[in-house]
C-alpha positions as a Markdown table, in Angstrom:
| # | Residue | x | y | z |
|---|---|---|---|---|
| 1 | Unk | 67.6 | 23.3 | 152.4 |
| 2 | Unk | 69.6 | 26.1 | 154.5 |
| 3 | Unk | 69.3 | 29.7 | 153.2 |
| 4 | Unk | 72.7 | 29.8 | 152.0 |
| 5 | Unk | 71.5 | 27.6 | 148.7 |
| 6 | Unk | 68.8 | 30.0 | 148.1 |
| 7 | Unk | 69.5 | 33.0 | 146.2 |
| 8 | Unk | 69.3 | 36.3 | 147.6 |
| 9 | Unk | 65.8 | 37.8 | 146.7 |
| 10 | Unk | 64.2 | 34.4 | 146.1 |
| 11 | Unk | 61.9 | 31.7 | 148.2 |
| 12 | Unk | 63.3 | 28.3 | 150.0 |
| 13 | Unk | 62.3 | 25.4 | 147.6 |
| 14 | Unk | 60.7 | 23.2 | 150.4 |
| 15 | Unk | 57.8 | 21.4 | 149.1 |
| 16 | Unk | 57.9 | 17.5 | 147.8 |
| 17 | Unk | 54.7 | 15.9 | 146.2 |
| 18 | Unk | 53.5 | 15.2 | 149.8 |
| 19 | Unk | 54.1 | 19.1 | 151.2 |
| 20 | Unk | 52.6 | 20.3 | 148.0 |
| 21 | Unk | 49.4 | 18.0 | 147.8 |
| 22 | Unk | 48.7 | 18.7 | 152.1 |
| 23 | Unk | 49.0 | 22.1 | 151.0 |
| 24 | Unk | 46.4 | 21.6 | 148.1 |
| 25 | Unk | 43.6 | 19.9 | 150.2 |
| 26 | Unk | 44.4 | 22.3 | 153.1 |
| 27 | Unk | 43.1 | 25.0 | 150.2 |
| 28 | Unk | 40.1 | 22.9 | 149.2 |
| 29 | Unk | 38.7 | 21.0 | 152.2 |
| 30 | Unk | 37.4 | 23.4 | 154.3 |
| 31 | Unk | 34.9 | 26.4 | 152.8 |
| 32 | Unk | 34.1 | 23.9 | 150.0 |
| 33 | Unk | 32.9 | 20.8 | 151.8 |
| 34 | Unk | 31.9 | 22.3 | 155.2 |
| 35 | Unk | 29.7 | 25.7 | 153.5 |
| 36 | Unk | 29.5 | 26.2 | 150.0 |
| 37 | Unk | 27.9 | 22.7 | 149.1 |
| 38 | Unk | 25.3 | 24.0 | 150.7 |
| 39 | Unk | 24.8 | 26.8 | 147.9 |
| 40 | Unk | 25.0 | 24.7 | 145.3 |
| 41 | Unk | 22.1 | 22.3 | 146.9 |
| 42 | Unk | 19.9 | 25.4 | 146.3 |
| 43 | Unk | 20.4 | 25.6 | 143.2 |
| 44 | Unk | 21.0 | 22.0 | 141.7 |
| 45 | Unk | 18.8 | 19.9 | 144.2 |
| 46 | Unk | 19.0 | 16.4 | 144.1 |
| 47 | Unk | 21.5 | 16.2 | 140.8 |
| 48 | Unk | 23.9 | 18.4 | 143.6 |
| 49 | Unk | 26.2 | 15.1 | 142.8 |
| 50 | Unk | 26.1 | 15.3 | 139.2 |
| 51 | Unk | 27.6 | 19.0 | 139.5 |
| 52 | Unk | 30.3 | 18.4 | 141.9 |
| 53 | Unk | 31.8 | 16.0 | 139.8 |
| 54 | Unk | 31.2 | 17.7 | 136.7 |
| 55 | Unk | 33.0 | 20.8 | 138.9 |
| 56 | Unk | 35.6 | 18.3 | 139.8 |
| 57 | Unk | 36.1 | 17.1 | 135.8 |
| 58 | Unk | 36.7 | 20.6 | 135.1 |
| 59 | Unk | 39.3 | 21.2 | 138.0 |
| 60 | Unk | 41.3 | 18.3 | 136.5 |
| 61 | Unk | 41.3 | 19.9 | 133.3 |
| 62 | Unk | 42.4 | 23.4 | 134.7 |
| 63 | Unk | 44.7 | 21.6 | 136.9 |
| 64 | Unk | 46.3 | 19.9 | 134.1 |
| 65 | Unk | 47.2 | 23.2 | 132.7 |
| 66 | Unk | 48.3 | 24.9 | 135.6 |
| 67 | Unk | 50.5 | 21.9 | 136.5 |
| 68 | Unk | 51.9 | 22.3 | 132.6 |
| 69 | Unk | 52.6 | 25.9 | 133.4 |
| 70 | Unk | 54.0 | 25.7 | 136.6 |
| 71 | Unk | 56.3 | 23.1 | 135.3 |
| 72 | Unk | 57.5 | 25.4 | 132.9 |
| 73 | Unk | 57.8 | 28.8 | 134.6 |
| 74 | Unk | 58.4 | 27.3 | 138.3 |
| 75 | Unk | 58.1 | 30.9 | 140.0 |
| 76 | Unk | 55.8 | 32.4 | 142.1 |
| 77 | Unk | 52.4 | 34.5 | 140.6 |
| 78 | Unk | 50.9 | 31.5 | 138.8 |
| 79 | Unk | 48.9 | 32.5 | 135.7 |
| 80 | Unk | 50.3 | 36.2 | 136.7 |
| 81 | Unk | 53.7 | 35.2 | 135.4 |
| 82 | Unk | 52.2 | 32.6 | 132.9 |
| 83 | Unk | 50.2 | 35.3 | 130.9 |
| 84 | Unk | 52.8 | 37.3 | 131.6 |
| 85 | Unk | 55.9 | 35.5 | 129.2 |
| 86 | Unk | 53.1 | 33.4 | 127.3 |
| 87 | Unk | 50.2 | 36.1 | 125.8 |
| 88 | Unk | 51.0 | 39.3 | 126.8 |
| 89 | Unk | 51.4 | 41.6 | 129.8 |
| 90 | Unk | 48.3 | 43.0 | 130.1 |
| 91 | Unk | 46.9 | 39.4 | 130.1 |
| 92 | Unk | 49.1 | 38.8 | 133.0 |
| 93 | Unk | 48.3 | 41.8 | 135.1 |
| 94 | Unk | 44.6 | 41.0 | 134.6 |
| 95 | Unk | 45.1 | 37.3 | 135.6 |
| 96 | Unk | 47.1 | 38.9 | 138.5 |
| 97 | Unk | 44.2 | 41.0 | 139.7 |
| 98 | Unk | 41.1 | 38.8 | 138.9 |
| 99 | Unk | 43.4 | 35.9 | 141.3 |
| 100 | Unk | 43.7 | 38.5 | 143.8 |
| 101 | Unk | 39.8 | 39.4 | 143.7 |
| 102 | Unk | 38.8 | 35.6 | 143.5 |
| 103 | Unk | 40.9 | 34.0 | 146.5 |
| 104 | Unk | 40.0 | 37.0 | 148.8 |
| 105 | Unk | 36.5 | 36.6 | 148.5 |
| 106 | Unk | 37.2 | 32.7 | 149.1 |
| 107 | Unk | 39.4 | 33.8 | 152.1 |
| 108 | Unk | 36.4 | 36.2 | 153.3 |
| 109 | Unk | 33.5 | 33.2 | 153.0 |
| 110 | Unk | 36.5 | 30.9 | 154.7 |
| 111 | Unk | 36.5 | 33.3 | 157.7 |
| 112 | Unk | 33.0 | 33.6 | 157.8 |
| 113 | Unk | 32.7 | 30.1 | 157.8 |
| 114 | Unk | 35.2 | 29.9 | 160.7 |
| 115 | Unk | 33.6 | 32.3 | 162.7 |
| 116 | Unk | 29.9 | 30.4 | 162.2 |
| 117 | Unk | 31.4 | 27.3 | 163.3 |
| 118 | Unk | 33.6 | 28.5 | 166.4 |
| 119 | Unk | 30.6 | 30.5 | 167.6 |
| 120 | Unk | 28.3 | 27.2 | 167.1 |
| 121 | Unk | 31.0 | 25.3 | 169.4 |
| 122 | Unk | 31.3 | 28.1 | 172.1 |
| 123 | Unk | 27.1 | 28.1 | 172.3 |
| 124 | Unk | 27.2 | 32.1 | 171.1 |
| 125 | Unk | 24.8 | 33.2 | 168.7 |
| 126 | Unk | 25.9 | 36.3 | 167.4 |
| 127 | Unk | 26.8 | 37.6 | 163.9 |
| 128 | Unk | 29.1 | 40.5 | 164.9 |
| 129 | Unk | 30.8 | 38.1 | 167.3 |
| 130 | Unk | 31.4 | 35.5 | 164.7 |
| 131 | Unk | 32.7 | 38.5 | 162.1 |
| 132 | Unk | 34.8 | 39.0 | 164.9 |
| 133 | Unk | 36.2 | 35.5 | 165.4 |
| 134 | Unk | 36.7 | 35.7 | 161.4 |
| 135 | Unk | 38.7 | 38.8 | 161.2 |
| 136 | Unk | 40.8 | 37.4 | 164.4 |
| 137 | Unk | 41.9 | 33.8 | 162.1 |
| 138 | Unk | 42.8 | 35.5 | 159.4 |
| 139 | Unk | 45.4 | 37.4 | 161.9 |
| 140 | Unk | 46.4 | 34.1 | 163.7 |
| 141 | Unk | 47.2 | 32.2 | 160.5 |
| 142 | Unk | 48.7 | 35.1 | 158.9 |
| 143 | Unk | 51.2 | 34.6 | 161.5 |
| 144 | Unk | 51.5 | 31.8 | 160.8 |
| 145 | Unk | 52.4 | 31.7 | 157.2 |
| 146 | Unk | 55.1 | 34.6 | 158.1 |
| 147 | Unk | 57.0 | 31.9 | 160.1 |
| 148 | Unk | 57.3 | 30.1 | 156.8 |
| 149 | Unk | 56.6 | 27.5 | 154.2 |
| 150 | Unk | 57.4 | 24.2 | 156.8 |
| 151 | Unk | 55.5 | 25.6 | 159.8 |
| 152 | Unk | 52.6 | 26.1 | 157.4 |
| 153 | Unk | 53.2 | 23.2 | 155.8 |
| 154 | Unk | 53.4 | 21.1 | 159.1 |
| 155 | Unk | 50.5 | 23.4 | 160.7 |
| 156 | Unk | 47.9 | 22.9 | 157.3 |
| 157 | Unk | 48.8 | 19.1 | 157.6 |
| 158 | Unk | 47.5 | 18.4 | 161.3 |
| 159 | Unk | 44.7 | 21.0 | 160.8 |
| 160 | Unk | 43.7 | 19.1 | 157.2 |
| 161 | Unk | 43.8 | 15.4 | 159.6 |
| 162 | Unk | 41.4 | 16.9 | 161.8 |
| 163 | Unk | 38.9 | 18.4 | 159.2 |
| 164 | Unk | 38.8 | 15.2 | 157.7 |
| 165 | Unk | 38.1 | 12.8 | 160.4 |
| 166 | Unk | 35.5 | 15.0 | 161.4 |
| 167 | Unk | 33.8 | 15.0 | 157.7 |
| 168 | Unk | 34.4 | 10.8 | 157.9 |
| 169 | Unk | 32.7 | 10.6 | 161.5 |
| 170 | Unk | 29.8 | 12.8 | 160.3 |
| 171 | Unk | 29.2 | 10.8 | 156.9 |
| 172 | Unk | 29.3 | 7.2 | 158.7 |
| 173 | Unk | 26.9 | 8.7 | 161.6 |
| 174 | Unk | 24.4 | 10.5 | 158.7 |
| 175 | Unk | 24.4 | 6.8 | 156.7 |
| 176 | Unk | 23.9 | 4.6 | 159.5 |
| 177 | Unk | 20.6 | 6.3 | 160.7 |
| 178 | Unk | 17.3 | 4.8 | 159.5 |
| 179 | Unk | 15.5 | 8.3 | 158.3 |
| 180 | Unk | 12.3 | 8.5 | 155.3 |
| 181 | Unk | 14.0 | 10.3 | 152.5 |
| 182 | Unk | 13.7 | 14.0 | 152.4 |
| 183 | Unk | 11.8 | 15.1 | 149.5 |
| 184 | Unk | 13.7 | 15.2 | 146.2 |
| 185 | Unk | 13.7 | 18.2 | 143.8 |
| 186 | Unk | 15.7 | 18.8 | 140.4 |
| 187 | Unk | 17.3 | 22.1 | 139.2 |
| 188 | Unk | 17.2 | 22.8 | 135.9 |
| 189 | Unk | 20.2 | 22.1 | 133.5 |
| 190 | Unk | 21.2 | 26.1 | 133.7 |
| 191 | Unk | 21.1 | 26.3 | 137.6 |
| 192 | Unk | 23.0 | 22.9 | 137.6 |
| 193 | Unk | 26.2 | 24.7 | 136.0 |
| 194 | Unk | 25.8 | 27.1 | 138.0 |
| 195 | Unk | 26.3 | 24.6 | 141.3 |
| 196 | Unk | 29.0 | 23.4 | 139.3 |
| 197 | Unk | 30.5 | 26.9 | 139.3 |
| 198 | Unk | 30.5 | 27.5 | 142.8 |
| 199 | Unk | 31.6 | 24.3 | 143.8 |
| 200 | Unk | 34.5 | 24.6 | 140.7 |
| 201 | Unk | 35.6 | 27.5 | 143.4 |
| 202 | Unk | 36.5 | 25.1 | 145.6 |
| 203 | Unk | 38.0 | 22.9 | 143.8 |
| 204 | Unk | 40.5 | 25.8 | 142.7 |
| 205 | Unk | 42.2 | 25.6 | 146.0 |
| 206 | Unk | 44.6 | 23.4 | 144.1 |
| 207 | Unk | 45.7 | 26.3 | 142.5 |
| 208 | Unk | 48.0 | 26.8 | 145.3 |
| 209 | Unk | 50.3 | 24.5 | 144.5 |
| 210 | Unk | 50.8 | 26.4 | 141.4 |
| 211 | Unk | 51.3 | 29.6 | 142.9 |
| 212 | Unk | 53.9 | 27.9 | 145.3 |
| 213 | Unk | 55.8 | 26.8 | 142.4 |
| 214 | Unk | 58.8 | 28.7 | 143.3 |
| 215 | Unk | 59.2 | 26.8 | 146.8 |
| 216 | Unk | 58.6 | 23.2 | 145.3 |
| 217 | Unk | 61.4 | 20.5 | 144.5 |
| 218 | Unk | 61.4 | 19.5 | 140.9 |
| 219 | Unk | 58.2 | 21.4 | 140.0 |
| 220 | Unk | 57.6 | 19.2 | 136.5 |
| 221 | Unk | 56.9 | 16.1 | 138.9 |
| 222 | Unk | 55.8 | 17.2 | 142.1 |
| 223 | Unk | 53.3 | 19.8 | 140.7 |
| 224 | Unk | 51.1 | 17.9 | 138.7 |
| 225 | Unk | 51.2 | 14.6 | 140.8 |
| 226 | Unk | 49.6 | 16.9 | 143.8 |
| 227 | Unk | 47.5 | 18.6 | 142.3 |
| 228 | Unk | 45.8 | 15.0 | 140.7 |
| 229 | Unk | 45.9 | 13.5 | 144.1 |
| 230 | Unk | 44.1 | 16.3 | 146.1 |
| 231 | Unk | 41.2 | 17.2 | 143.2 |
| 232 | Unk | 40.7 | 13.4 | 143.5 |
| 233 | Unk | 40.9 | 13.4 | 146.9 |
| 234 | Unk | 38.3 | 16.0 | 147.2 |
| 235 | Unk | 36.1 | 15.4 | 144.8 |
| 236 | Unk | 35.6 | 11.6 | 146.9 |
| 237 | Unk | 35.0 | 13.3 | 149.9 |
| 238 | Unk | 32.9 | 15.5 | 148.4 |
| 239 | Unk | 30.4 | 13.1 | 147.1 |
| 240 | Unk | 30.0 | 11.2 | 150.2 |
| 241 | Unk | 29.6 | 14.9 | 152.4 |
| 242 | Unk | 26.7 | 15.2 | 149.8 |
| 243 | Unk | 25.2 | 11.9 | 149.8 |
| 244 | Unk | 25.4 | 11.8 | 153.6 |
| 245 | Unk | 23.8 | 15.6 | 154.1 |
| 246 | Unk | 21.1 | 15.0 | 151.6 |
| 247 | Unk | 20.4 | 11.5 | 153.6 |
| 248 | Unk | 19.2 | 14.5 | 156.4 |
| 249 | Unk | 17.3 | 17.2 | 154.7 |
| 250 | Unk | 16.4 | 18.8 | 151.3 |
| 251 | Unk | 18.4 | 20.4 | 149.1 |
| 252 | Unk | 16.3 | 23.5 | 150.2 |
| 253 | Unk | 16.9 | 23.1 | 153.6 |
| 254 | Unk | 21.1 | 22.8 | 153.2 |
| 255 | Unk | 20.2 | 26.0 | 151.0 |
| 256 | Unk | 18.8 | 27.6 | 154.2 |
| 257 | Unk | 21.5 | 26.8 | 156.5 |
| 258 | Unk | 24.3 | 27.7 | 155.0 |
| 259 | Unk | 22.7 | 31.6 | 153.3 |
| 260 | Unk | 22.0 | 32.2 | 156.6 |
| 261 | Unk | 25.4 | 31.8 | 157.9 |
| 262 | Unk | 24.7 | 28.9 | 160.2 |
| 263 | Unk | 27.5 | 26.8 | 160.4 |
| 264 | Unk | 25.3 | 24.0 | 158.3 |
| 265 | Unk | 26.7 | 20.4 | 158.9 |
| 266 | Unk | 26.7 | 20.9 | 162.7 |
| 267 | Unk | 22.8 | 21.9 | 162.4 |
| 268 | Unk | 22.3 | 19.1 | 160.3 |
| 269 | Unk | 23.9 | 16.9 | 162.9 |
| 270 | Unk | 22.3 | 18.9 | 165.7 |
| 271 | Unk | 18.8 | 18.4 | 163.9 |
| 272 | Unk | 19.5 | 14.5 | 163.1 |
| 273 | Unk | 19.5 | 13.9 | 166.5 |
| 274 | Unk | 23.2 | 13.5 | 166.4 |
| 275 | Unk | 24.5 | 16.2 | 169.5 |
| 276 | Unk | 27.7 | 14.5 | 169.9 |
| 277 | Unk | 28.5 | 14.5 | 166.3 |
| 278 | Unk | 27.4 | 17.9 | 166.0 |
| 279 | Unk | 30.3 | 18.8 | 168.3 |
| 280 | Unk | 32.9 | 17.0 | 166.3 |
| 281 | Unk | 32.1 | 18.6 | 162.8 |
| 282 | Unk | 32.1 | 22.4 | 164.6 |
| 283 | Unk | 35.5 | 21.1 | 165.7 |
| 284 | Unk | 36.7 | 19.6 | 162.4 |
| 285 | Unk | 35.0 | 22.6 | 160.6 |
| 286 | Unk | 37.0 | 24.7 | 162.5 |
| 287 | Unk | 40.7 | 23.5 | 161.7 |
| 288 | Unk | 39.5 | 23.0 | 158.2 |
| 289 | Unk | 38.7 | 26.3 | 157.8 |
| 290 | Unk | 41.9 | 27.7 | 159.4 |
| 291 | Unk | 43.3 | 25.2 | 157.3 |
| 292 | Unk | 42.4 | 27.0 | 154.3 |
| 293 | Unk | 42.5 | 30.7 | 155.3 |
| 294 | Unk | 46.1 | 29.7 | 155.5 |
| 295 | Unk | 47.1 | 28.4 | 152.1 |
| 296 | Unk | 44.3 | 31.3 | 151.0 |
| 297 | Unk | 46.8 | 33.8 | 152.7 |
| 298 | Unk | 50.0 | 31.7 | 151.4 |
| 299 | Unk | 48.4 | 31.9 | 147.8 |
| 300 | Unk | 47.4 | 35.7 | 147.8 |
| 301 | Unk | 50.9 | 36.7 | 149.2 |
| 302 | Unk | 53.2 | 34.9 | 146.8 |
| 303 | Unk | 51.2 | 36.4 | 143.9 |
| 304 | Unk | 51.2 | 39.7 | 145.3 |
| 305 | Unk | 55.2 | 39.6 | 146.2 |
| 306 | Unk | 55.5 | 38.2 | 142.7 |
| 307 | Unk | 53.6 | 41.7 | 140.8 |
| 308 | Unk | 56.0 | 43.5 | 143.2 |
| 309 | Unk | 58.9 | 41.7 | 141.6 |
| 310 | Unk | 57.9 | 42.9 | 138.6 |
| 311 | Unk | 56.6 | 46.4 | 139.8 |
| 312 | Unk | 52.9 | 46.1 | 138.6 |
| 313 | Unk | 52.6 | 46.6 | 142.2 |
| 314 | Unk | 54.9 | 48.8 | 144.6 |
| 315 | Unk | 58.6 | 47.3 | 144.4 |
| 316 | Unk | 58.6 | 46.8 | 148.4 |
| 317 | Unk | 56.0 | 44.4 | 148.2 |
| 318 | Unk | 58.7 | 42.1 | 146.7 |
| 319 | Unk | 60.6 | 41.9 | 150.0 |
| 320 | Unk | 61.8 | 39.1 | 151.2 |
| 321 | Unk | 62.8 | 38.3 | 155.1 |
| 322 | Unk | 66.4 | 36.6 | 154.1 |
| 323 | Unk | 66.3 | 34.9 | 157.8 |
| 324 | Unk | 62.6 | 33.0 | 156.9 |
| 325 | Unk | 62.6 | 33.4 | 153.2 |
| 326 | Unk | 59.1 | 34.4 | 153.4 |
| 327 | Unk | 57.5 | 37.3 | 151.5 |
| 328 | Unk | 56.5 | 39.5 | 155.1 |
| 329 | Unk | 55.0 | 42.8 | 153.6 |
| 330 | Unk | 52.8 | 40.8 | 151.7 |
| 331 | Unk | 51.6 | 38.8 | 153.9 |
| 332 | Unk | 50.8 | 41.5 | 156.3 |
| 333 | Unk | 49.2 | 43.7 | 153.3 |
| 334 | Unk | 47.1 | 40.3 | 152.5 |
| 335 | Unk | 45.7 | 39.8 | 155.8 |
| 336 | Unk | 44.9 | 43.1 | 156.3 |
| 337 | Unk | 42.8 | 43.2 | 153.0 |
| 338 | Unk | 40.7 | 39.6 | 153.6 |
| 339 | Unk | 40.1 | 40.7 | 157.4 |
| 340 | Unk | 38.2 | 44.1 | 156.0 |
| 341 | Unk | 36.1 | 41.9 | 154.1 |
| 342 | Unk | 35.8 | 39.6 | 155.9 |
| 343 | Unk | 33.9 | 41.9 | 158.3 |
| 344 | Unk | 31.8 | 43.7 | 156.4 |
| 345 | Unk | 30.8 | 40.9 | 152.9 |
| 346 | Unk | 28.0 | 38.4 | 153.3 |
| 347 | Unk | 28.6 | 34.8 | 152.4 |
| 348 | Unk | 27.2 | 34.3 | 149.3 |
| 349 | Unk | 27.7 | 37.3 | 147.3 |
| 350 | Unk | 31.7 | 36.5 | 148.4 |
| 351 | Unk | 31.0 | 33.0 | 147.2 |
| 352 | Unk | 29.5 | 34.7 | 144.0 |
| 353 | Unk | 32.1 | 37.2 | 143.3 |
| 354 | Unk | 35.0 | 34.4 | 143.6 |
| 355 | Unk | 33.1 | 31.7 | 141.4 |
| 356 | Unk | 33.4 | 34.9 | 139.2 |
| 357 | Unk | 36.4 | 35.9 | 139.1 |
| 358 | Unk | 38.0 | 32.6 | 139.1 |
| 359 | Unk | 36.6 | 31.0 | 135.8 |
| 360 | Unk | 37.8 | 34.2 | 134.0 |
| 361 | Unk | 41.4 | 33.5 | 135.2 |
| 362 | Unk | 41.4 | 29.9 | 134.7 |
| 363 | Unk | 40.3 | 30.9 | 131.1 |
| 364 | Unk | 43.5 | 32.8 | 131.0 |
| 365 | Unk | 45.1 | 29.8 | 132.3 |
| 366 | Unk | 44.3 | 27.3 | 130.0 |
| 367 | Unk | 45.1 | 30.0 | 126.9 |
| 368 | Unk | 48.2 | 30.7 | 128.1 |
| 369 | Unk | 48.6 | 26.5 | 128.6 |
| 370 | Unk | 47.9 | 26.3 | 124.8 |
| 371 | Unk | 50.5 | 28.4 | 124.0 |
| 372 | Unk | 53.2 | 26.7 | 125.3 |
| 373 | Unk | 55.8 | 25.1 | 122.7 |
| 374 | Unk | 55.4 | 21.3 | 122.4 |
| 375 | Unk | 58.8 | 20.9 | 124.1 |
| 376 | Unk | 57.7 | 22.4 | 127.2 |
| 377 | Unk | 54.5 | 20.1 | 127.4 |
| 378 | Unk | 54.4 | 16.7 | 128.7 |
| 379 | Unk | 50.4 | 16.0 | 128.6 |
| 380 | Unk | 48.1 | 16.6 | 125.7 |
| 381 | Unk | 46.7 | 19.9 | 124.6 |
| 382 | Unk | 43.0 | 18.6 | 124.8 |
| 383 | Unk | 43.1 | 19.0 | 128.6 |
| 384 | Unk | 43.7 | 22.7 | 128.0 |
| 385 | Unk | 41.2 | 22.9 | 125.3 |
| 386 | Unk | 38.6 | 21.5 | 127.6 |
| 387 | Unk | 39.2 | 23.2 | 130.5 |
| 388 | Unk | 39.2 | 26.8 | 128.5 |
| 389 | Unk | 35.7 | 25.6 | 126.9 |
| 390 | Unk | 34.2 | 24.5 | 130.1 |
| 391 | Unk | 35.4 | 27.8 | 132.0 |
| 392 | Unk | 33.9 | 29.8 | 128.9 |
| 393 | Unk | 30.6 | 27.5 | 129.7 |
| 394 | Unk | 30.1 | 27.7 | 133.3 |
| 395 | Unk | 30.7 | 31.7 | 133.0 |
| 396 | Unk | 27.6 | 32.1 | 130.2 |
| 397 | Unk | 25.3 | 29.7 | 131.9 |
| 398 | Unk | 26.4 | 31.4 | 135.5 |
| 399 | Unk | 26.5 | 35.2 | 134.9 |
| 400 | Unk | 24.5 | 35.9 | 131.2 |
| 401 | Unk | 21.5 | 37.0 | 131.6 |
């Protein structure tokens, strides 16, 4: 679509259910599989399984919603604009600023992750050089996103191939071998939900095909379509990471891997005998990672230029370059803001924060989803119902005392 067919002040519509689903698992597939897992095995042991899929039940729920919503209202902002015209608009500035807060701690942990990897590959041992190598994606992609929504999309989809070979190479290698069963341990029901929160954060990433809602083709069918492919897509890929990494070590050990900021699947690789393969994750873990700091830098943007539209934020931050259609200021503002913390957070206390963050604004998401007029919905309210309840759930059991 040429920029003479889009509106002055507006984004290019230029994603199909293809575009829009890359760009999903781009935003799921790389801090989820490749580092946080390895949180959750700390907390859930051996029933790690049973919380990722009851994370990725939950995410179908939320993403049922969301897909709902973004059908509706097909702008930019995501549950910014939907509180916004649907409760009220405070609701909507909060949901603004708690997605804001959650997706830059997951773009922090992504660049963290990037940099343990990348430092793994290069043979360099050193935190302040991998917070280096961190802060130094999240410019790189950032430039890449202000070239616009088809370079990103064409960039996330060869980056996304790459991630998952890698993942499929390392799970058919960690199967095959013929090792004693590391000792089993089980968390208790409490610290299984909160596994299933942190691995729910994740499994958000599909969230940014909601927030992209303004640059999709027919948003009531492309929407929901992608974001059911790549939560299913993940949530398989998920499972067999876990099955094949607990073939390796304990849950304990994963823990201690990846809260230490060691890029995790290579060491497990590395300690499994498997050098070679060790090589190939680092590599796979590294475009998977710069995979998502880009959609995580995509995301952040459009919701920011979208509470400058609407001047809960400066008014500038809602310009747009007319030659690329892309929100620059933002971008640049975005980048800026995940690269400080990207140097200075640690892992899991970004992980933390995020997992948060995000189940309050998918709580918003799902009331503002139950407040849409029956003519506007095309799947049942139960899936709202659901995911509101199991937000409200995974919150008390993660964060009450």
């Amino acid at each position: 679509m040429n920029d003479a067919r889009t509106p002055p002040g507006e984004l290019r519509r230029a994603l199909g259910t293809s575009g829009a689903t890359v760009l999903g698992l781009s935003s799921i597939l790389g801090t989820g599989i490749f580092v946080s897992l390895g949180l959750g095995a700390g907390l859930a042991g051996s029933a790690l399984p049973f919380a990722i899929g009851l994370a990725a039940l939950l995410a179908l729920a939320n993403g049922f919603s969301s897909a709902q919503l973004a059908a509706a209202f097909p702008v930019s902002g995501g549950t910014y604009e939907y509180g916004r015209r649907l409760l009220h608009p405070a609701a909507g500035l909060l949901a603004g600023w708690l997605f804001l807060a959650a997706k830059s701690f997951s773009a922090a942990a992504a660049a963290i992750g990037f940099g343990a990897y990348l430092g793994a590959l290069l043979g360099i041992d050193s935190e302040v050089f991998r917070r280096a190598i961190g802060v130094v994606a999240v410019g790189a992609v950032s430039t890449v996103a202000l070239a616009g929504i088809r370079p990103s999309f064409a960039a996330s989809a060869v980056l996304l191939a790459v991630g998952i070979g890698g993942l499929l190479v390392f799970c058919f290698a960690a199967l095959q071998l013929d090792r004693e069963a590391p000792a089993a341990s089980l968390g208790t029901p409490r610290d299984i939900a909160r596994a299933a929160a942190l691995a729910f954060v994740a499994f958000t990433g599909y969230g940014r095909i909601a927030t992209l809602g303004e640059e999709a083709h027919d948003p009531r069918r492309t929407i929901p379509r992608a974001i059911t492919f790549a939560v299913v897509a993940t949530a398989a890929l998920s499972l067999l990471v876990c099955f094949a990494a607990l073939a390796l070590v304990s849950p304990r050990q994963w823990y201690a891997l990846t809260s230490s900021e060691l890029p995790p699947l290579g060491v497990l690789a590395q300690h499994a005998g498997l050098g070679t393969i060790a090589r190939i994750v680092e590599v796979a873990a590294v475009c998977a990672l710069a995979g998502v700091l880009l959609n995580l830098v995509l995301g952040l943007s459009r919701v920011v230029f979208a509470m400058g539209r609407n001047r809960h934020l400066p008014s500038r931050l809602a310009h747009v370059n007319e030659r690329r259609r892309t929100p620059d200021l933002t971008t640049v503002l975005v980048a800026m803001t995940v690269a400080v913390l990207a140097a200075t957070i640690r892992l899991e206390r970004a992980w933390t924060l995020s997992a948060a963050t995000v189940l309050l604004y998918y709580f918003l998401t799902n009331l503002a989803a139950l407040r849409l007029p029956a003519e506007m919905r095309f799947l049942p309210r139960a899936a709202s119902w659901i995911g509101l309840a199991g937000c409200l759930a995974l919150a008390a059991a993660t964060f009450l005392p």
